[in-house]
C-alpha positions in Angstrom: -123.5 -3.0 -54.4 -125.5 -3.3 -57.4 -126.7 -7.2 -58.4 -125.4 -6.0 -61.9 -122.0 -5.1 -60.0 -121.9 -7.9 -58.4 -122.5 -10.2 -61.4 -119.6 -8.3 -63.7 -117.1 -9.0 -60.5 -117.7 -12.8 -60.7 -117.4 -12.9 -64.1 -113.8 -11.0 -63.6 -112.9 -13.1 -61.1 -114.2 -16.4 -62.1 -113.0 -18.3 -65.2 -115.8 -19.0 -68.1 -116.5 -22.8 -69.0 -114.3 -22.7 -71.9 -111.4 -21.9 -69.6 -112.4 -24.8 -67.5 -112.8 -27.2 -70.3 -109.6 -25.9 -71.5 -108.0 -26.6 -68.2 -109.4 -29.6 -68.0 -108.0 -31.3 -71.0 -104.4 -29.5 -70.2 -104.7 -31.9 -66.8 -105.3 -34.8 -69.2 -102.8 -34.2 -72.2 -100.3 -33.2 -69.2 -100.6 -36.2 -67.2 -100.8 -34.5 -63.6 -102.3 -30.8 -62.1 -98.4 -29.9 -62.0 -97.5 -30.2 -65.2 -100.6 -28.8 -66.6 -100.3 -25.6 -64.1 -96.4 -25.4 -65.6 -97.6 -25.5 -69.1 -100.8 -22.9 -68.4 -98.4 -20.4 -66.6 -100.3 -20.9 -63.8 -100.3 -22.4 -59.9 -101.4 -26.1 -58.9 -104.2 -25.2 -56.5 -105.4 -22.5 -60.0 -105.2 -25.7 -61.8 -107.3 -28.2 -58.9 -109.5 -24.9 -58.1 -110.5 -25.1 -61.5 -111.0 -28.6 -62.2 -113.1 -28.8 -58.8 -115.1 -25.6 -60.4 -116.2 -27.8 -64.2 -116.6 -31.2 -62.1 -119.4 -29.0 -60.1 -120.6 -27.0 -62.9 -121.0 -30.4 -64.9 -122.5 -33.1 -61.5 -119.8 -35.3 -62.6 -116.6 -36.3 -61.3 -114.3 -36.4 -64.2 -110.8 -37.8 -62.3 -109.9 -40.0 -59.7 -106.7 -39.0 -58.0 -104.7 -40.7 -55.6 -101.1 -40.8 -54.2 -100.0 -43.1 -57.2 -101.4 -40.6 -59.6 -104.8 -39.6 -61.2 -107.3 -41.4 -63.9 -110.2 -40.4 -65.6 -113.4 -41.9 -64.5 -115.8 -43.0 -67.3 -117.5 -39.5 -67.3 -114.2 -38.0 -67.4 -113.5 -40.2 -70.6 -117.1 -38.7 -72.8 -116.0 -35.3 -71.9 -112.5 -35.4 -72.4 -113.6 -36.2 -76.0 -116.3 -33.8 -76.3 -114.1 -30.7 -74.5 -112.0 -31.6 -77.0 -114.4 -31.4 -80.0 -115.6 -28.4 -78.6 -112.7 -26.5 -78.2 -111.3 -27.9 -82.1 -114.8 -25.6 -82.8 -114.3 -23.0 -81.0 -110.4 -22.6 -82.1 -111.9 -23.2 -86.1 -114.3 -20.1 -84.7 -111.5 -18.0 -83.4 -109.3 -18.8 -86.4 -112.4 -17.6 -89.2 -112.7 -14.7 -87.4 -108.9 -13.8 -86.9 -108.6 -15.0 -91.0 -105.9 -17.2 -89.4 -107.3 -20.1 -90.4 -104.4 -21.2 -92.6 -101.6 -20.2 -90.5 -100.3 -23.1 -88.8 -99.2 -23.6 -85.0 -99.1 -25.2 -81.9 -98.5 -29.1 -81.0 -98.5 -31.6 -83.4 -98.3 -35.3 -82.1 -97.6 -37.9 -85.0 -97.1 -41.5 -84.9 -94.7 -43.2 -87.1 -93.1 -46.6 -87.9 -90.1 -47.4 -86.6 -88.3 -47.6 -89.8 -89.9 -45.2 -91.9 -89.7 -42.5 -88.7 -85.9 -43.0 -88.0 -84.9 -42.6 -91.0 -86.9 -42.2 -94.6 -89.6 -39.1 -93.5 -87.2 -36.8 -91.2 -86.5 -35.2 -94.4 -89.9 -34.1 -95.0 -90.5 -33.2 -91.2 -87.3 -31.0 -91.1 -88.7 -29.6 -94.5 -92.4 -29.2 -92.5 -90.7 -27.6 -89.6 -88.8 -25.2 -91.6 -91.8 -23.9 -93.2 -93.7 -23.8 -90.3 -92.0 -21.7 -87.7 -94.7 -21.8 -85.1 -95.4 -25.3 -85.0 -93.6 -27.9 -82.5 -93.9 -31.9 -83.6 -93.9 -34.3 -81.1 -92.4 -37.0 -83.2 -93.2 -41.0 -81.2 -92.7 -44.4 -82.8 -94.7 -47.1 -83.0 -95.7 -49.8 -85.1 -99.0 -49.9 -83.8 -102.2 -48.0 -84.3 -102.5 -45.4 -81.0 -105.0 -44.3 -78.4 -105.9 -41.0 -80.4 -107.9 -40.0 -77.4 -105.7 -41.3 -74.6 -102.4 -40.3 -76.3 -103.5 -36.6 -77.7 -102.4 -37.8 -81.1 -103.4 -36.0 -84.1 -102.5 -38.6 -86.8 -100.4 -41.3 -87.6 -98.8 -43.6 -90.4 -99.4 -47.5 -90.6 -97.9 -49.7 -92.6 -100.4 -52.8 -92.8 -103.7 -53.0 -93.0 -106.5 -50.9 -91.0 -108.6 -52.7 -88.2 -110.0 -49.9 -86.1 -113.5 -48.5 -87.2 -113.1 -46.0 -85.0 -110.7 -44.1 -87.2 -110.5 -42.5 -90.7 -107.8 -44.7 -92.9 -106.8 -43.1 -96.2 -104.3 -45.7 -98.7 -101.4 -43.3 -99.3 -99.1 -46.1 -100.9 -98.0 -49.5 -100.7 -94.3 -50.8 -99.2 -92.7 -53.5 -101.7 -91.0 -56.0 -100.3 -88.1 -58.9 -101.5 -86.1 -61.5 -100.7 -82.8 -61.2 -99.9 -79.4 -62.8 -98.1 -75.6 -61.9 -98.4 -73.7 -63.3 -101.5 -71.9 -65.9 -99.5 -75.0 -67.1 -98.5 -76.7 -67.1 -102.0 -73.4 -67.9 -103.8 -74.9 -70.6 -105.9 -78.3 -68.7 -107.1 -78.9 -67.3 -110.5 -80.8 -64.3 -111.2 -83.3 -67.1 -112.8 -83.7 -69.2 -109.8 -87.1 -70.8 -108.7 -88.4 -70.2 -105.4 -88.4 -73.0 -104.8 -84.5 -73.2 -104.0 -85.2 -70.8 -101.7 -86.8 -73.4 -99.4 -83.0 -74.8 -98.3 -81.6 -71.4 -97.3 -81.9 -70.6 -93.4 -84.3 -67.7 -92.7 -84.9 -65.2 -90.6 -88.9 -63.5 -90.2 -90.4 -60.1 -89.8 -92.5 -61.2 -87.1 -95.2 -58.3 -87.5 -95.7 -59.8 -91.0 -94.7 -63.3 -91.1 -93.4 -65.9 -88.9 -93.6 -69.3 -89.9 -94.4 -69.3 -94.0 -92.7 -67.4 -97.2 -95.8 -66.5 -99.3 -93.9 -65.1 -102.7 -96.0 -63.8 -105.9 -94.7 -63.6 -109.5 -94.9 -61.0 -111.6 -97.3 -63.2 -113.8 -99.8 -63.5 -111.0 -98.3 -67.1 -109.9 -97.8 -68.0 -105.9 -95.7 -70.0 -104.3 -95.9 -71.2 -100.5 -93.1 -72.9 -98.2 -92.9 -73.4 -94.3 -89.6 -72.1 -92.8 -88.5 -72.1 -89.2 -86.4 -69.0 -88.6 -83.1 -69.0 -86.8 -84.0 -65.2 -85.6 -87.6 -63.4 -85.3 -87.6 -59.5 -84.8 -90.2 -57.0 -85.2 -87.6 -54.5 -85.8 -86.9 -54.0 -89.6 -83.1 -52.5 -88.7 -82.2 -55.4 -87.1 -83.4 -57.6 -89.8 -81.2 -55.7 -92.0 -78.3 -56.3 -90.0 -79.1 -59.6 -89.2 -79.2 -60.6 -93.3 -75.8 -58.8 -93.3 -74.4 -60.8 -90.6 -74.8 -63.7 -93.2 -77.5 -65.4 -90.9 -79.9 -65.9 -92.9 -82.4 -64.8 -96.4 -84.9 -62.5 -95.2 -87.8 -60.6 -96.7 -87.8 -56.8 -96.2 -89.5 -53.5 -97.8 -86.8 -52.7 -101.1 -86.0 -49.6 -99.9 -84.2 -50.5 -96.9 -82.2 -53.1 -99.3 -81.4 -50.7 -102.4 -77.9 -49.2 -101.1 -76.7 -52.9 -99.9 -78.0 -54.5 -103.1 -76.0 -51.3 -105.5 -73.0 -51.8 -102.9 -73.0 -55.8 -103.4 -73.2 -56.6 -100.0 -76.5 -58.0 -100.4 -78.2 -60.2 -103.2 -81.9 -59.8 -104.7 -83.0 -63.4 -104.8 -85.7 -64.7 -107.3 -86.0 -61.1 -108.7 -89.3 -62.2 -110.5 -90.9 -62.8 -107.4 -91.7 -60.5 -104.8 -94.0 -60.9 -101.1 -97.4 -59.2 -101.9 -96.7 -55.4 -100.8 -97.7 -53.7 -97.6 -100.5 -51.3 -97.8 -99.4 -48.2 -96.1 -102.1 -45.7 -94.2 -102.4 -42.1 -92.8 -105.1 -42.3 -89.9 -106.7 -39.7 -88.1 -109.9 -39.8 -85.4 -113.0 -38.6 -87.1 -113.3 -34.8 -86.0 -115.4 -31.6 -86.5 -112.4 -29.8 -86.6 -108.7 -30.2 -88.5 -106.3 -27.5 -87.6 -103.8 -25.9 -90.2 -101.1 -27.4 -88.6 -102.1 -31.1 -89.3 -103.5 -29.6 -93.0 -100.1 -28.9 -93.9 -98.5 -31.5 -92.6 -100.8 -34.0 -94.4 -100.1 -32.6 -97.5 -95.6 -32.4 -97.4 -96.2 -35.7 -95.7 -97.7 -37.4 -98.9 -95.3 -35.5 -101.1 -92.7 -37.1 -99.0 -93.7 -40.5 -99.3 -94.8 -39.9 -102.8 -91.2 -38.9 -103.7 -90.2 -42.0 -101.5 -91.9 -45.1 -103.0 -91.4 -43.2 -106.9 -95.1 -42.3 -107.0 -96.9 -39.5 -108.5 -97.3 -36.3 -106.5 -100.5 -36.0 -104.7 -102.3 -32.8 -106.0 -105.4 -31.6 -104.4 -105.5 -34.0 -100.7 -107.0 -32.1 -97.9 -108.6 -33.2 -94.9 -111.9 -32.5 -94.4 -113.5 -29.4 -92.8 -116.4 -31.1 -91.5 -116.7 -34.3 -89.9 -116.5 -37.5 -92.2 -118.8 -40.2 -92.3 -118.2 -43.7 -91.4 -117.9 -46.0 -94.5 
């Protein structure tokens, strides 16, 4: 047989390196060789054959498996995240070729808050997913910034401020927050009344914002400070709701989860001229070379959604960059 023969057989036979790579980050995103060959179509030795095949292509062993499971070494880790940089490439290649470019599919992975994710943005997903027949969401709550890497997530919303250099943060709008308790509760408070009478009523905290001190802002630019010691602490901002309801105590949460109970009566705004200083909220993303359509469009009905939320201005003109951004 003919060496040329010989090489066009292999290359029939035996998978290219973006195949590999692409395998290779399936195994990852999937959490086991099973799961990956399920999603690929494929078999679980296809899957280890091919994982065996990059790891000696590459020198490197990339995973460490064991009866209780699999992890990626630390060589494993820097190409994980450069197979997936290079593939984002190679799919933005694909897609300028096809003209697909705007069209979007595949898996999105978002992070939300708690609150805002239960409840105030399925609107705009369902409105996403309508529009966008090809796309799944995988929609996971957390009031924490994720593991972008780790986690496969493509973006997420953070209410609070931004730590992580490692990510891009954009300000997409601020949470307002207020005091308020059940009538019963309040039954002797004016709409005038100086925070400082709000020092005697019992309290309950936001843990993830405040614990042991109410720091409340006037409208005028004044502050006013008081210790409290909570009779309940909760990270959850439902169950601070129903907690205030249950007449336990005054409690400061974002207005929007208060507006229907304070319209209803079943809650009271207390010290209306003073408010806790509001909640920066963020969309963050890991820096990449390559944003697919799919988060595009979803960036953009996402700050329409919370635009239309908080009684903002639409957004006009947002769109991720199509090259990597710099670091501030």
């Amino acid at each position: 047989m003919d060496i040329r023969d010989t090489h066009e057989q292999t290359m029939k036979t035996n998978p290219d390196r973006i195949e590999l790579m692409q395998t290779f980050v399936r195994i990852v995103e999937a959490g086991s060789l099973s799961a990956a060959a399920a999603q690929l179509g494929t078999t679980q030795p296809t899957v280890s054959r091919r994982l065996q095949m990059l790891e000696r292509s590459l020198g490197v062993l990339l995973l460490q498996r064991s009866t209780h499971g699999m992890k990626l070494t630390e060589d494993g880790t820097r190409c994980f995240t450069r197979a997936r940089e290079m593939l984002g490439s190679w799919e933005a290649f694909e897609a300028d070729l096809r003209g697909a470019r705007e069209v979007p599919e595949g898996t999105l992975r978002v992070v939300m808050p708690h609150a805002f994710g239960q409840q105030q943005l399925v609107a705009p997903l369902a409105a996403y997913l309508r529009q966008y027949e090809k796309v799944t969401v995988e929609w996971l709550l957390h009031d924490r910034v994720p593991d972008f890497i780790a986690e496969n997530v493509d973006c997420a919303l953070l209410v609070g401020e931004v730590h992580d250099p490692s990510v891009v943060a954009i300000r997409v709008a601020e949470v307002p927050r207020i005091v308020v308790a059940r009538p019963d509760l309040a039954e002797n408070m004016t709409a005038s009344q100086q925070p400082s009478a709000l020092e005697t009523l019992p309290w309950l905290a936001l843990g993830t914002y405040y614990r042991n001190e109410v720091a409340l802002r006037h409208t005028d630019g004044r502050e006013h400070r008081f210790p409290i010691r909570p009779r309940l602490v909760t990270d959850s901002l439902f169950a601070m709701r129903s907690a205030i309801l249950e007449g336990l105590g005054a409690g400061i949460v974002s207005s929007w989860i208060a507006a229907e109970d304070i319209a209803q009566g079943r809650l009271l705004h207390l010290a209306p001229q003073w408010h806790a200083p509001a909640l920066p909220m963020y969309l963050i993303y890991p820096y990449s070379h390559f944003y697919p359509a799919r988060l595009q469009r979803f960036v953009e009905v996402l700050r329409k959604g919370l635009a239309d939320l908080m009684g903002l201005p639409e957004p006009s003109g947002f769109r991720l960059p199509d090259t990597l951004p710099q670091a501030a």
